[in-house]
KEVOFI-176216 format. One line per 5 residues: number of its first residue (from 1); their letters; for each residue x negated, z, y of C-alpha. Coordinates in nm, 2 decimals, m for minus. Each point is the difference from the previous one (the first is absolute). Example, Ala and Ser with C-alpha at 12.3 -4.5 7.8 and 13.67 -1.06 7.14 Angstrom:
1	AS	m1.23/0.78/m0.45 | m0.14/m0.07/0.34
REM end
This chain:
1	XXXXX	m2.74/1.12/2.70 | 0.03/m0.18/0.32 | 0.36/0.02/0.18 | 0.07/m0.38/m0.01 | m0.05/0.07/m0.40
6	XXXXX	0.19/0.28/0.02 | 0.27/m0.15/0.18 | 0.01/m0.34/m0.25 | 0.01/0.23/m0.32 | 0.30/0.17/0.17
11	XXXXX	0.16/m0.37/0.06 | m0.07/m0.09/m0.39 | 0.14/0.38/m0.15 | 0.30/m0.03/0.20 | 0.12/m0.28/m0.27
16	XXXXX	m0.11/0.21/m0.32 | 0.34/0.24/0.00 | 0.21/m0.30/0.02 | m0.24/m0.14/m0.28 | 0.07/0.26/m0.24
21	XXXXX	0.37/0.00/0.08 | 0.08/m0.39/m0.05 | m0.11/m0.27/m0.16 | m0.05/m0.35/0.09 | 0.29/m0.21/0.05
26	XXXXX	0.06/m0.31/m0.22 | 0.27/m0.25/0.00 | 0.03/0.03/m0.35 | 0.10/0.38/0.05 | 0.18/m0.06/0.33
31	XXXXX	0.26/m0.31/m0.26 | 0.04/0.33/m0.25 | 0.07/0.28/0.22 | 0.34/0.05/m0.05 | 0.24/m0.04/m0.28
36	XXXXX	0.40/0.04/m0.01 | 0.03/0.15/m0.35 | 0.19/0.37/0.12 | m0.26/0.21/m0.18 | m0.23/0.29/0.10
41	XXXXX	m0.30/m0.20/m0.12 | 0.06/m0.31/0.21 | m0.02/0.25/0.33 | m0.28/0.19/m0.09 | m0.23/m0.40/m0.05
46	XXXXX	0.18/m0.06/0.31 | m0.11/0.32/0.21 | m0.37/m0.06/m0.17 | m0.03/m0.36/0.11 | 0.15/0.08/0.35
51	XXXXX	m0.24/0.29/0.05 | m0.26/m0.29/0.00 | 0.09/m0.25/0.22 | m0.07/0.01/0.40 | 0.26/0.18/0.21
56	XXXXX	0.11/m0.41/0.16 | 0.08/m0.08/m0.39 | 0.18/0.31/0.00 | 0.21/m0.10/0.27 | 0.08/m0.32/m0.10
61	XXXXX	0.11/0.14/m0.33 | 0.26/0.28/0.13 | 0.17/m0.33/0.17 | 0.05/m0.13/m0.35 | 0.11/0.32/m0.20
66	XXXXX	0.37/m0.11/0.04 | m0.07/m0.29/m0.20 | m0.24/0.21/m0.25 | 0.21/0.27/m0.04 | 0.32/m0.22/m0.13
71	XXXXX	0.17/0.07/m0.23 | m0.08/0.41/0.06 | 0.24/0.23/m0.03 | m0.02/0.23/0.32 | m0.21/0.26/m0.10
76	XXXXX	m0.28/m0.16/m0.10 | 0.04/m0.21/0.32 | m0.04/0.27/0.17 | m0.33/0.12/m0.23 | m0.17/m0.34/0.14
81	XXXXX	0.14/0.00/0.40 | m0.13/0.38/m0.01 | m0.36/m0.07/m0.15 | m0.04/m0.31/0.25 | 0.09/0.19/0.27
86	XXXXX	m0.26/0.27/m0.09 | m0.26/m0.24/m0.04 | 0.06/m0.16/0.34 | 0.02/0.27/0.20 | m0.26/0.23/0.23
91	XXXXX	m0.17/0.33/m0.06 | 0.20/0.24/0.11 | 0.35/m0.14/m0.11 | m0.14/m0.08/m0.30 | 0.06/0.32/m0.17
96	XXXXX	0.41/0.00/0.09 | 0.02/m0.38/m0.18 | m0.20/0.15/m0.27 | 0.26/0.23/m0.07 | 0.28/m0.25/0.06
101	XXXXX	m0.07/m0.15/m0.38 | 0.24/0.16/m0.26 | m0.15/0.04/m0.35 | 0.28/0.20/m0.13 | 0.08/m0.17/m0.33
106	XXXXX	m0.31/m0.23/0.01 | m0.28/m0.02/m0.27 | m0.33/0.19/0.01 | m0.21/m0.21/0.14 | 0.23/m0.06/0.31
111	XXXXX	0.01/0.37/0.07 | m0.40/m0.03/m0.05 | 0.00/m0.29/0.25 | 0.19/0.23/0.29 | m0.27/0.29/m0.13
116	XXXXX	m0.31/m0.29/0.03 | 0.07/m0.07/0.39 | 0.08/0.40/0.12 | m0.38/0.06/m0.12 | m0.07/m0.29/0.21
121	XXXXX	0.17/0.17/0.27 | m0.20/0.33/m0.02 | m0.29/m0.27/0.00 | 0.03/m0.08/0.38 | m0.30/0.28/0.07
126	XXXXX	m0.32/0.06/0.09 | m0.02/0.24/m0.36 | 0.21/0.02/m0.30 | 0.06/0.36/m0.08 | m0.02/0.15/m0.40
131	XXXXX	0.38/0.01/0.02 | 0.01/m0.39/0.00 | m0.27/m0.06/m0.21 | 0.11/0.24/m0.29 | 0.36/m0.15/0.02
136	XXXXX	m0.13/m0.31/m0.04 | m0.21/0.09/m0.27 | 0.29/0.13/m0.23 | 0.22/m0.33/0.12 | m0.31/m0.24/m0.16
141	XXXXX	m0.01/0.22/m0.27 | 0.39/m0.03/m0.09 | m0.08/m0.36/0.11 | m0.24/m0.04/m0.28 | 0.21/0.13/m0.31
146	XXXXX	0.29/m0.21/0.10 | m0.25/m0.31/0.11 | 0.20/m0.08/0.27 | m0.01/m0.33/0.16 | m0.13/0.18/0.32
151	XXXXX	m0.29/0.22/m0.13 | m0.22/m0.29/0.16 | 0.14/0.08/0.33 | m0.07/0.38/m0.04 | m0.29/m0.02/m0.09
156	XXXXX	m0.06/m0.25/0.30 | 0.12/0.31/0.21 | m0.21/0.26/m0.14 | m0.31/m0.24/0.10 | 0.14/0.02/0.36
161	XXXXX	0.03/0.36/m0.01 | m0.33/0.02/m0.09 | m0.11/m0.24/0.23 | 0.16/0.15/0.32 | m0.17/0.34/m0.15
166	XXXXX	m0.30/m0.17/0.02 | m0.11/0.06/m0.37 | m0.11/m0.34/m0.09 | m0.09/0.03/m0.38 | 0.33/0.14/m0.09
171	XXXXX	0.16/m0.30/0.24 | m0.20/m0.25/m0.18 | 0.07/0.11/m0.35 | 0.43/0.02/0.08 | m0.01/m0.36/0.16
176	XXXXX	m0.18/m0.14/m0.32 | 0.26/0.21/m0.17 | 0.26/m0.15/0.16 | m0.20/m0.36/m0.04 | 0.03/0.06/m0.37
181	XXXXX	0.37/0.08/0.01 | 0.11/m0.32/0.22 | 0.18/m0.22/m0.23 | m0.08/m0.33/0.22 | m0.42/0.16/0.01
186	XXXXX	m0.12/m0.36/m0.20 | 0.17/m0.22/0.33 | m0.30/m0.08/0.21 | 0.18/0.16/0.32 | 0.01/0.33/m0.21
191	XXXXX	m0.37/m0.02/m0.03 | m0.11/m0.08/0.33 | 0.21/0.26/0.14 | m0.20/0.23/m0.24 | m0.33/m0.17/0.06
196	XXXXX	0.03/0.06/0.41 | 0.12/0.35/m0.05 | m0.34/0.09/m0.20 | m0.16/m0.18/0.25 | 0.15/0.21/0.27
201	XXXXX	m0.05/0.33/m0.25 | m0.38/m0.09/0.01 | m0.03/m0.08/0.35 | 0.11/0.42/0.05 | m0.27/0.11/m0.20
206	XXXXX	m0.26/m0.25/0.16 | m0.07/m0.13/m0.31 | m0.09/m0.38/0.07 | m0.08/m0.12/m0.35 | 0.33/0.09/m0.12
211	XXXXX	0.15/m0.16/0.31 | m0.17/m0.31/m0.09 | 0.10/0.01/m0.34 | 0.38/0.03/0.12 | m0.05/m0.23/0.29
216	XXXXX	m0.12/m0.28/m0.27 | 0.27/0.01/m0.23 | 0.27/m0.02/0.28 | m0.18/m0.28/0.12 | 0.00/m0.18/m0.29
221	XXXXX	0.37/0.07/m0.10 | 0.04/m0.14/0.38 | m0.17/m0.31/m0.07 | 0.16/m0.08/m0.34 | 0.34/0.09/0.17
226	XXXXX	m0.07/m0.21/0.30 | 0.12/0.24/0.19 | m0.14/m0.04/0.39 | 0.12/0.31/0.13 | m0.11/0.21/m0.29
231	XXXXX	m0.34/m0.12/m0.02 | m0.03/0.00/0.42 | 0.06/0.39/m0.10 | m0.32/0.03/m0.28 | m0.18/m0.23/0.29
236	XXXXX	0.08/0.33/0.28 | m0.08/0.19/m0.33 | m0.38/m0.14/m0.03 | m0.03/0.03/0.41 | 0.02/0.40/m0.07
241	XXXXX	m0.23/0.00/m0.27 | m0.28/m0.16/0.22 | 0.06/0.24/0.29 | m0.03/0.29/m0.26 | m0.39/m0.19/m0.10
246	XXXXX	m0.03/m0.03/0.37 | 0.00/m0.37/m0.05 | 0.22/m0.07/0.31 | m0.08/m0.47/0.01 | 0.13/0.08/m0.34
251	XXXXX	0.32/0.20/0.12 | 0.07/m0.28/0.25 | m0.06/m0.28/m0.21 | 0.29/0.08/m0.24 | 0.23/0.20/0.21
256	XXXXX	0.01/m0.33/0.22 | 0.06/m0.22/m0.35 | 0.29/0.27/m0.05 | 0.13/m0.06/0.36 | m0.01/m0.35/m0.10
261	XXXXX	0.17/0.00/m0.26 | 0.29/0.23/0.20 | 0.00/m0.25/0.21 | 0.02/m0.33/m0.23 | 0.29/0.16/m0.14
266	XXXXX	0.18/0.11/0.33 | m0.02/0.36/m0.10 | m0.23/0.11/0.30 | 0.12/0.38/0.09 | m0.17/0.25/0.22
271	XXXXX	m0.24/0.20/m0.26 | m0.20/m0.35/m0.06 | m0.07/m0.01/0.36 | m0.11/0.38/0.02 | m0.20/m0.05/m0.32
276	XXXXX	m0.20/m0.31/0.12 | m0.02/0.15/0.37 | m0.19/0.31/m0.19 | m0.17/m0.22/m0.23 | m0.19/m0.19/0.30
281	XXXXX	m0.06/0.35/0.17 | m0.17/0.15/m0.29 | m0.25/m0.34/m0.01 | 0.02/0.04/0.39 | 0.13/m0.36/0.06
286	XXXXX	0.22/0.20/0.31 | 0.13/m0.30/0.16 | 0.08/m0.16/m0.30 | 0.17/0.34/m0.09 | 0.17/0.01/0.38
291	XXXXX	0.13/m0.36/m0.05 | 0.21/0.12/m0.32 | 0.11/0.31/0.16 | 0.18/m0.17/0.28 | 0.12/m0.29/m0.24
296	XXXXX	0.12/0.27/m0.21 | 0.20/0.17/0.32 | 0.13/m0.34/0.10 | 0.09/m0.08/m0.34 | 0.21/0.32/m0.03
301	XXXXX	0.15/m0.02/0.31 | 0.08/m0.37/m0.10 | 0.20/0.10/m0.33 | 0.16/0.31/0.19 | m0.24/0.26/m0.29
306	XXXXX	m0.06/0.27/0.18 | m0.11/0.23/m0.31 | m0.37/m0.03/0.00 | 0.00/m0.05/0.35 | m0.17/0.31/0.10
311	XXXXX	m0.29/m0.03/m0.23 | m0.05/m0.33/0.13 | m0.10/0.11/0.29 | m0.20/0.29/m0.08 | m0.19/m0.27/m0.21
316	XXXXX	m0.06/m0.17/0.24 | m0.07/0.31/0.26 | m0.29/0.07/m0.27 | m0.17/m0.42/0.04 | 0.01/0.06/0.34
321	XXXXX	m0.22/0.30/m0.02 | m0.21/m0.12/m0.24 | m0.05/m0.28/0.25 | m0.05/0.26/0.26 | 0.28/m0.10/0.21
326	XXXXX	0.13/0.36/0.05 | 0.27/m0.06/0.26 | 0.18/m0.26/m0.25 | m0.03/0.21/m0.25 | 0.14/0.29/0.20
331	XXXXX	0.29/m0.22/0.09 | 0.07/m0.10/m0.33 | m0.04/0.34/m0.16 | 0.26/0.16/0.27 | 0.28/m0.29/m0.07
336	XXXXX	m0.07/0.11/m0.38 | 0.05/0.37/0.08 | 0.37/m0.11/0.20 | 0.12/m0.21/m0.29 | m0.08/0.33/m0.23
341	XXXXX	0.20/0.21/0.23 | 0.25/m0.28/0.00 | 0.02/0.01/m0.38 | 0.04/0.37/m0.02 | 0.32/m0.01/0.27
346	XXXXX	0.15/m0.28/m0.17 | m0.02/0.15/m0.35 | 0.13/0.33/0.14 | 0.28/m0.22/0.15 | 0.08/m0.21/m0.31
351	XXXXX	0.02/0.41/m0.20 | 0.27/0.06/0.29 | 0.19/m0.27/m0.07 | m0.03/0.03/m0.36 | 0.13/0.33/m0.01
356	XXXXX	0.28/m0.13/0.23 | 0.13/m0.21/m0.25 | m0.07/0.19/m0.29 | 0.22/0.24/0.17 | 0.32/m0.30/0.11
361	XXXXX	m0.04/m0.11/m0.35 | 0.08/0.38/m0.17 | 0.22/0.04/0.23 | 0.19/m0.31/m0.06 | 0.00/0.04/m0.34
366	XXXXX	0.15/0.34/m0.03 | 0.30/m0.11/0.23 | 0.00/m0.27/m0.33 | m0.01/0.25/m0.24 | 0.29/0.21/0.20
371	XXXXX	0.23/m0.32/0.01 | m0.05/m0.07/m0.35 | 0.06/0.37/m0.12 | 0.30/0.03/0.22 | 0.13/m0.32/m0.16
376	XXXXX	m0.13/0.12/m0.36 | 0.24/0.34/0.07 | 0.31/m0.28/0.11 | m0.04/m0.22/m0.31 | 0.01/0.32/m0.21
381	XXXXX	0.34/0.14/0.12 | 0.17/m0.34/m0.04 | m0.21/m0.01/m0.34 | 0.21/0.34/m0.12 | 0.31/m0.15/0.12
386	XXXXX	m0.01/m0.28/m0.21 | m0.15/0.20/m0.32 | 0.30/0.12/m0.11 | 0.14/m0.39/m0.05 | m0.29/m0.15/m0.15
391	XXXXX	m0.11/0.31/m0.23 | 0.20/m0.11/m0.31 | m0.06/m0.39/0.03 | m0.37/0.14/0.06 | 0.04/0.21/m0.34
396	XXXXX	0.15/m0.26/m0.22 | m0.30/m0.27/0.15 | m0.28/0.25/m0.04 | 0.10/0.07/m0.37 | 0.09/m0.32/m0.09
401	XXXXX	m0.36/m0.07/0.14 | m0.12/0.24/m0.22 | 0.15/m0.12/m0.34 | m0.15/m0.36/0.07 | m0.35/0.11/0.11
406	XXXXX	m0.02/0.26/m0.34 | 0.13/m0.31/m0.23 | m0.21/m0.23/0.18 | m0.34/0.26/m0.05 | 0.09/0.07/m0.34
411	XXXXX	0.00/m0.38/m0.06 | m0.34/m0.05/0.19 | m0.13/0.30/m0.22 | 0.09/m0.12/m0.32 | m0.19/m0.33/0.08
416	XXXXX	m0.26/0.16/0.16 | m0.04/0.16/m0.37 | 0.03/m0.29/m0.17 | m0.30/m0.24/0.22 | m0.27/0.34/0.00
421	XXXXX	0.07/m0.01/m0.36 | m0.09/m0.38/m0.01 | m0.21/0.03/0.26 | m0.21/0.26/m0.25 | 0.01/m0.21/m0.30
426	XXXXX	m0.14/m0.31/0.19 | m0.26/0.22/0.17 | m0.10/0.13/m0.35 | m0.04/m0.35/m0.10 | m0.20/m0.06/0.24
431	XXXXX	m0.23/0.26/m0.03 | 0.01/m0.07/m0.39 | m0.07/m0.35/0.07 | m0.33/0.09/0.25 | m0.15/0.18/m0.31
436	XXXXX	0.05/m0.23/m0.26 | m0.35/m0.16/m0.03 | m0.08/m0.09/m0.36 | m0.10/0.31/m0.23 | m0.18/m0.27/m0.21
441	XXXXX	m0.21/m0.07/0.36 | m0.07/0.40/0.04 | m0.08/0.00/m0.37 | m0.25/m0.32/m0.01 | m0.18/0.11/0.31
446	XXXXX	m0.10/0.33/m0.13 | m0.08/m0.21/m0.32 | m0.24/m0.19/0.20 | m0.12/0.28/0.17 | m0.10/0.19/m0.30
451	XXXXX	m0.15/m0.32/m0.13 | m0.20/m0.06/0.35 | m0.13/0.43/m0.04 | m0.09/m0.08/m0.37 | m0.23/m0.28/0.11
456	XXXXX	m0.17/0.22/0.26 | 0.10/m0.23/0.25 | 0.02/0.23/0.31 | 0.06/m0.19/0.30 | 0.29/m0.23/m0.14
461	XXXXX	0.15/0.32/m0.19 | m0.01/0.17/0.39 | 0.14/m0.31/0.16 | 0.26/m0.04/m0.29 | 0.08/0.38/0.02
466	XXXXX	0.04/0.01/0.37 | 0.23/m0.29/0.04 | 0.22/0.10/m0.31 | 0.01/0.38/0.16 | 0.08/m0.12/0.36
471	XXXXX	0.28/m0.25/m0.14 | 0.13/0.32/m0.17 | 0.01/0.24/0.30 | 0.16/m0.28/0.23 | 0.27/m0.07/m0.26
476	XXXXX	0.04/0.38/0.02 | m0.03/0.04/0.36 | 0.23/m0.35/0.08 | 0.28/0.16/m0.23 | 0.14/0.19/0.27
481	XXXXX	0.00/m0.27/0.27 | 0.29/m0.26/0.00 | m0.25/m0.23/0.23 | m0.35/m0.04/0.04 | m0.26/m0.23/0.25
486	XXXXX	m0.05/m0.36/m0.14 | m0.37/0.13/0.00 | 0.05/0.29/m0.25 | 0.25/m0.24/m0.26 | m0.35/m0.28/0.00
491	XXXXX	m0.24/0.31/m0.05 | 0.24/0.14/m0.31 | 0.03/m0.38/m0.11 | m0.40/m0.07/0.07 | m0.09/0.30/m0.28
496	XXXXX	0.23/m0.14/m0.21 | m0.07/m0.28/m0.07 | m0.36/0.10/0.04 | 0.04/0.20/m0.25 | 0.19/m0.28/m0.22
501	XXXXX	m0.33/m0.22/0.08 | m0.22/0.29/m0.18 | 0.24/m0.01/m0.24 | 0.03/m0.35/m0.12 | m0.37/m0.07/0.08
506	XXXXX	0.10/m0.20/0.37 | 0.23/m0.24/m0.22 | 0.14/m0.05/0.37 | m0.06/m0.02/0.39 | 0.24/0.07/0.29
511	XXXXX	0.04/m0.03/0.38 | 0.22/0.17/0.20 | 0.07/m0.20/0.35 | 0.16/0.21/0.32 | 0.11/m0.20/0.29
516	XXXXX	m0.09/0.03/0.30 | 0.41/0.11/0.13 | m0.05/0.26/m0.25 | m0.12/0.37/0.06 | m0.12/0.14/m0.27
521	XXXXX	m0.04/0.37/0.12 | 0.36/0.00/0.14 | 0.24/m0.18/m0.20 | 0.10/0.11/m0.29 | 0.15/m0.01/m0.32
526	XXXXX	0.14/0.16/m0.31 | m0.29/0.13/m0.24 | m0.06/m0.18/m0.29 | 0.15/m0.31/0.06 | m0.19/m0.26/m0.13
531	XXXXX	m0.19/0.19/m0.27 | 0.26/m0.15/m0.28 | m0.03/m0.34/0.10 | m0.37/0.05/0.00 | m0.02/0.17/m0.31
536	XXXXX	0.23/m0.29/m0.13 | m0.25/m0.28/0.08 | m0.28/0.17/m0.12 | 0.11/0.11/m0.36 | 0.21/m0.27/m0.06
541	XXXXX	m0.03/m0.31/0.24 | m0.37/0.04/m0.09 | 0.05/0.10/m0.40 | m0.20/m0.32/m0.19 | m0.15/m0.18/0.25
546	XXXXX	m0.35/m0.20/0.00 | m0.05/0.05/0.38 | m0.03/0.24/0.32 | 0.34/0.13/0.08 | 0.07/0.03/0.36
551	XXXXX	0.27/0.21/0.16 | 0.02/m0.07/0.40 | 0.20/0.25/0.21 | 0.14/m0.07/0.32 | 0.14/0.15/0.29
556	XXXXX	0.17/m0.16/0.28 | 0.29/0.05/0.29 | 0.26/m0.19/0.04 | 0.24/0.03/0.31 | 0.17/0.28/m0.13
561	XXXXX	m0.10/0.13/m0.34 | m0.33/0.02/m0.19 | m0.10/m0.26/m0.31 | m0.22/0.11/m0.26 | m0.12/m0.30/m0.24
566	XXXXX	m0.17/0.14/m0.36 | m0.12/m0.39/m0.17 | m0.17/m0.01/m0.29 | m0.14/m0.30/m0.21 | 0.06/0.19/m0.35
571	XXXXX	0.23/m0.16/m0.24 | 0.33/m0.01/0.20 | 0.24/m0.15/m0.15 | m0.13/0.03/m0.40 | m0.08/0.34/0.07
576	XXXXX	0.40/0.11/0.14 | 0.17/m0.04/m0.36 | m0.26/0.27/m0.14 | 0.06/0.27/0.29 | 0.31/m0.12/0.13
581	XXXXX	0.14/0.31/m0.03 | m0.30/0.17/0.18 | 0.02/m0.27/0.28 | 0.36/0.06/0.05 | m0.01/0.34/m0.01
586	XXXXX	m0.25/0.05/0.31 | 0.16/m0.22/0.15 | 0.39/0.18/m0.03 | m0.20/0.31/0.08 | m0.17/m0.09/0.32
591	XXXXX	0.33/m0.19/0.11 | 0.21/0.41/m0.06 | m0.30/0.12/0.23 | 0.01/m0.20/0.26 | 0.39/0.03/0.01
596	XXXXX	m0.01/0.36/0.01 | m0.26/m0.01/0.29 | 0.09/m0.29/0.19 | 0.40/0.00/m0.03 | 0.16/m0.28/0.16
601	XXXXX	m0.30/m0.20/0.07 | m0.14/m0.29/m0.05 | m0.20/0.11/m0.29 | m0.11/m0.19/m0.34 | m0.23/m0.07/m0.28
606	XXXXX	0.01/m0.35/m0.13 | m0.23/m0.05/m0.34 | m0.08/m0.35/m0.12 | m0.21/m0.11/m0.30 | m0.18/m0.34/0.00
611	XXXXX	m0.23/m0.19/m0.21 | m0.23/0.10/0.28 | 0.02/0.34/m0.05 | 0.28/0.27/0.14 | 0.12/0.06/0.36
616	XXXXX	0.13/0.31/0.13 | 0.16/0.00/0.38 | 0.11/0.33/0.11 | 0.16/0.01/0.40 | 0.07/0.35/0.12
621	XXXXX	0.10/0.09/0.39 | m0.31/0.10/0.20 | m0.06/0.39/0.03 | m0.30/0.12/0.25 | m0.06/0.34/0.05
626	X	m0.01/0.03/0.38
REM end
């Protein structure tokens, strides 16, 4: 592989750990990120989100925690100011924040969350040891029976792990673990995040069909998302897959579209000027390639970016010899080798300094902790002085206390008692009234079943068979659930009164109409529902009549409940004072059912009988599943 290739492969991996450690940033998640409710769950979707956003973001956000943090009492004040200032902070005082966050008396998963970012520190290697590895192993596994809300994110680590161990099939298989696991892995950032990462996966092994494959469907997610910078990135993407076919016209063509579109958007940085300077040296366009490499130096001098400085002009060391212009490319490749050095004394500086103020900080805090102990021991003396003179007010408060908190619990208990054992009864009814489909139904389908084997007529007595034994098992199976999808209540209903059609000879039709505000494999509802009013229309609102019944079914939103019509052009009104009784009683039913589920709401079933036929209207709150 040539060095320019080399060197622009380098330039594209240097994003993929920072890939697999974030995500993309949204404004959507950015208007979320932070709740004031004073629970353990509310940090730990705060820490996740914040893990994701760019370290800027980050800033801005540890200016606002005062106002996001409201409300806290102290401690966990102190649980979010701790984890900010972990996040924000460099490599080698990262370690000493790290262990500024106190999870004593904290849930699970924060103690996880502390656990989740020291295995990031052993991370900051060249190798991860066994030690590591196997300690992460049993933490995913623990992870995995509890289904924590962060097995995603160690999972994600194991891929790195792998990754920095250079075992790319075991990487690959943890980061698609952790893909699977992501509870936002349906939001198109998710999957272009997942789609570049394979891409990047692929490009290891040299494998350019699966980098094309990857490549596309970032691209396209780009495009739908009309996200510029995004799809300048799949653009720099295809450039490397036509200087792996040695395709280099190709290579420029679309890493100067990406530049482009860097550009359009004002989001022009060093690596697009390194990646087109080595795009036009690998087609040998070197002053075209020499022109980008200065603009690029200019540019960075311009916005005072001196991080990609020195490979800037080692770039551009290389166009000049492909140009054979050795002395500019000697001069170039000797101010690259100075701003290395520089690098190297400046980082060794910044370690200095940082171990500088670790130290000032520890110190400072232990004269703290000195002050506050010596203070702790003052308070406690005058503390025993006054015990003696409170201890019996204390005593008489404390029992008094006592009495009225045992009265009070004894109160609660006994109605406790009391609404579990109402709370049983109506669940009984509930489950009595799921089951209650007509045994005069069960026993005239078999009838006709028998009747249908008798005449030897297969096919119907298989179709009749299979509907009436798969309305069976979901009556069975739908018995345990208090909700089901909208999709499985019209697929119960849809076999009735399929069956019912067998039945009575298609004495009727139906339609059942969805609209388009309503999701049908996420909302849901109690099983059952409408099966009496359906079963209502059929044997008695269509009982003695010379034409087609028709029962129409519809579903609907409203701003905040669901309505669920059942019409029917039986005989309505003339039909009520036969099965009034019937009528009524579904109707009481269904009205204790939704009670029971939906206390306090806005609930109801409305039944009206017409000359036109009868009208059921049933509004219930809307219940997804996500």
């Amino acid at each position: 592989m040539p060095n320019c290739l080399k060197l622009r492969l380098l330039y594209i991996i240097s994003i993929f750990s920072l890939l697999l450690a974030t995500s993309c940033n949204k404004k959507a998640k950015e208007q979320n990120i932070a709740g004031k409710q004073n629970t353990d769950n509310d940090f730990i979707s705060f820490a996740i989100k914040t893990d994701a956003i760019s370290r800027q973001k980050k800033e801005k956000l540890f200016s606002k925690l005062d106002s996001i943090t409201n409300g806290f009492n102290n401690k966990d004040k102190a649980l979010y100011y701790s984890f900010m200032k972990y996040i924000l902070t460099t490599r080698d005082s990262s370690i000493y924040y790290l262990n500024k966050i106190d999870t004593i008396g904290k849930s699970q998963d924060i103690r996880d969350l502390v656990d989740l970012y020291n295995f990031k520190e052993g991370f900051k290697s060249d190798a991860i040891g066994p030690k590591i590895t196997e300690a992460v192993f049993r933490k995913i596994n623990s992870e995995e029976k509890r289904k924590s809300p962060l097995l995603f994110k160690y999972y994600d680590l194991m891929a790195q792990a792998f990754y920095i161990n250079k075992n790319m099939a075991k990487s690959t298989e943890y980061f698609k673990l952790s893909f699977e696991n992501n509870p936002e892995k349906d939001m198109p950032y998710e999957k272009l995040k997942y789609y570049e990462v394979l891409f990047l996966y692929a490009m290891e092994s040299s494998n350019i069909k699966e980098m094309e494959v990857n490549q596309k469907k970032a691209e396209r997610i780009a495009r739908k998302e009309k996200n510029e910078y995004e799809l300048s990135r799949t653009m720099d993407y295809k450039a490397i897959i036509y200087g792996l076919k040695k395709m280099p016209d190709s290579g420029v063509y679309y890493s100067k579209k990406s530049f482009q579109y860097l550009e359009s958007t004002n989001r022009l940085n060093p690596v697009a000027y390194i990646n087109l300077v080595i795009n036009y040296q690998m087609n040998k366009e070197f002053d075209n390639a020499i022109r980008y490499g200065e603009e690029g130096i200019k540019w960075s001098v311009k916005q005072a970016d001196s991080s990609r400085m020195a490979e800037l002009y080692i770039a551009l060391s290389d166009a000049y010899k492909g140009k054979n212009d050795y002395k500019n490319a000697l001069k170039n490749l000797d101010i690259y080798y100075k701003l290395k050095l520089k690098n190297i004394n400046d980082i060794q500086k910044d370690k200095v300094y940082e171990i500088e103020q670790k130290f000032k900080s520890e110190k400072k805090d232990l004269t703290i902790s000195n002050l506050k102990t010596r203070n702790e021991l003052n308070n406690r003396i005058i503390l025993q002085q006054k015990w003696i003179m409170f201890i019996i007010a204390g005593a008489f408060l404390l029992g008094g206390f006592f009495l009225y908190n045992f009265l009070k619990r004894k109160n609660l208990q006994s109605k406790a008692e009391r609404l579990l054992v109402e709370n049983d009864k109506l669940k009984l009814e509930q489950k009595t009234f799921q089951l209650k489909i007509s045994p005069h139904f069960i026993f005239n389908t078999v009838s006709n079943l028998q009747g249908l084997i008798s005449e030897k007529e297969t096919t119907k007595s298989i179709s009749y068979l299979t509907k009436f034994a798969r309305l069976m098992r979901n009556i069975l199976e739908y018995e345990k659930e208090d909700f089901i999808s909208i999709e499985d209540e019209i697929r119960l209903l849809e076999d009735y009164m399929q069956l019912q059609q067998m039945r009575f000879k298609t004495s009727f039709e139906y339609n059942i109409t969805i609209n388009d505000n309503v999701r049908p494999y996420f909302q849901l509802v109690p099983p059952m529902l409408l099966q009496p009013f359906v079963e209502n229309s059929i044997i008695h609102g269509f009982g003695n009549i010379d034409y087609t019944g028709k029962i129409n079914i519809i579903f609907e939103n409203k701003t905040d409940f669901m309505e669920i019509i059942i019409q029917d052009n039986g005989r309505g009104a003339a039909a009520q004072h036969t099965v009034v009784n019937k009528q009524s009683l579904s109707t009481s039913i269904t009205k204790q059912r939704l009670n029971v589920l939906f206390p306090g709401t806005n609930s109801s079933v409305k039944a009206e009988a017409s000359d036109n036929g009868f009208r059921v209207e049933i509004n219930i709150p809307i219940l997804t599943e996500d």
